[in-house]
Structure formats: structure tokens, C-alpha cells
Residue, then its C-alpha position, 0 to 999 in steps of 0.5 A: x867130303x861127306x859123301x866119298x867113302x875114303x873121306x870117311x874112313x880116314x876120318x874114322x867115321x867108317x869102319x875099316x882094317x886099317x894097316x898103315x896111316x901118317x900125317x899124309x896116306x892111310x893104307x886099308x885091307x880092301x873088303x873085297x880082295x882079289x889075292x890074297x893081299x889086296x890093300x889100298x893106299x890112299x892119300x889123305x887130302x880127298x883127290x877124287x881121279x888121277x886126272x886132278x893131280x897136280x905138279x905139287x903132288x909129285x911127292x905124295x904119289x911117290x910116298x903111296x907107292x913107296x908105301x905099296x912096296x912096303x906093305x909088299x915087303x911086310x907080306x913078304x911078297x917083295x920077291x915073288x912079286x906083286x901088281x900096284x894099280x890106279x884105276x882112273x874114272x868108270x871105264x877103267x872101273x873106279x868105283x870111288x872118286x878118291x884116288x887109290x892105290x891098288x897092291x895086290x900079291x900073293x898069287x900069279x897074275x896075267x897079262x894083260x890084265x882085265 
């Protein structure tokens, strides 16, 4: 989609600091962090909520949150912790219709959130 900004960045036609990409997700460092590690893991089929995911989509929301852990790891924030969060549609505050995932660490978080 021409318009959805993560189309275009996974196309290349954005720019973007890009930490992790396959035939499958691409992993971004969000432009505006909220913890020191704020990055975004995105599936590279344009899915705009969560609300559109199929049954055969099982496997790839898997693979983006086995992906959030590894970038965790990588930070090396596995054992300390870290938050993963989709946020679904504008009341819960997403602000592009391309499903993502949240992976923030590297600071204490509340509860609840928001």
C-alpha cells in the first residue's frame, strides 16, 4: 500500500534503522522511543489491525514475538525484562494501520500501563 508508512519502509522507499529483516518481518528502531529500547516488529504482508488476522496467521505472530525476544536478548535485556505491546485501532492509540509490535526494555515500567 502506497499510503501505509511501514509498506514503504519495508519497500525501502522510507527511510528507517532497520535491526532485523527476513523473507517474512522486518524489525525497525522506532523514531520516537519511549525506553531505551523501543523497536518495532512488523510483518511484511501489509495487515493494517489485529482485528484482520487470520487462523493462517498463527505462525507469523509467533515468529514476531519470537523475534521481540530476540532483540531483547541481543540488548541484553532478556533477564531484566522487557514489555511487547500491539496496540489495536485509535482508542488504544495506533497510529499506523500496519499491525506491529512493540518491544520496549531498558527501563522499570508500571502497571498498569497508560
Amino acid at each position: 500500500m502506497t499510503d501505509c508508512l511501514f509498506c514503504r519502509i519495508i519497500a525501502g522507499a522510507a527511510p528507517a534503522s532497520t535491526i532485523y529483516e527476513d523473507d517474512d518481518i522486518v524489525a525497525i528502531n522506532d523514531i520516537h522511543p519511549q525506553a531505551p529500547l523501543h523497536a518495532l516488529v512488523m510483518p511484511r504482508r501489509h495487515i493494517a489491525t489485529l482485528n484482520d488476522l487470520a487462523p493462517d496467521d498463527d505462525a507469523l505472530v509467533g515468529k514476531m514475538l519470537r523475534r521481540a525476544a530476540a532483540i531483547a536478548k541481543e540488548q541484553g535485556l532478556a533477564e531484566r525484562g522487557y514489555r511487547t505491546v500491539f496496540n489495536c485501532n485509535r482508542d488504544a492509540l495506533q497510529s499506523v494501520f500496519h499491525i506491529h509490535l512493540h518491544v520496549l526494555g531498558g527501563r522499570h515500567f508500571g502497571w498498569p500501563p497508560g
